[in-house]
N, C-alpha and C positions, 0 to 999 in steps of 0.2 A: 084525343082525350089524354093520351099517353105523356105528349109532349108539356100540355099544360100540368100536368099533376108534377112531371122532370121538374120543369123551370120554378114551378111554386116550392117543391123541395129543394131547389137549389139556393133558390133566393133566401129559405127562411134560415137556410145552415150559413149562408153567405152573413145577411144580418145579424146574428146569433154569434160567430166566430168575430168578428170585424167589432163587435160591441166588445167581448172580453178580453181583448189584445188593446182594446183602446181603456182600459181600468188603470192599467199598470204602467203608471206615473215614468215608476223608474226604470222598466224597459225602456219607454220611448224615451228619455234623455240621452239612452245609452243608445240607441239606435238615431238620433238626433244628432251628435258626435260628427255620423258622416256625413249628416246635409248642411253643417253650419259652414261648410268653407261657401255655399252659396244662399244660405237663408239667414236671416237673424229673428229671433222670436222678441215682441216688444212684452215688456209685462208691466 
């Protein structure tokens, strides 16, 4: 019981963090920077 209650509190901080990191437009451009020598984004 221990283990499931762990993982369900991980997951819901996991989705929770991962959602507010992904708001901020201008972070990820700026963190984008270093993966364009291999991606290109179409818009």
């Amino acid at each position: 019981m221990r283990a499931i209650a762990f993982f369900a509190v991980v997951s819901v901080a996991t989705f929770i963090t991962n959602q507010s990191q992904a708001q901020d437009a201008a972070a990820g451009e700026k963190v984008f920077t270093k993966c364009k020598v291999c991606h290109v984004v179409d818009k």
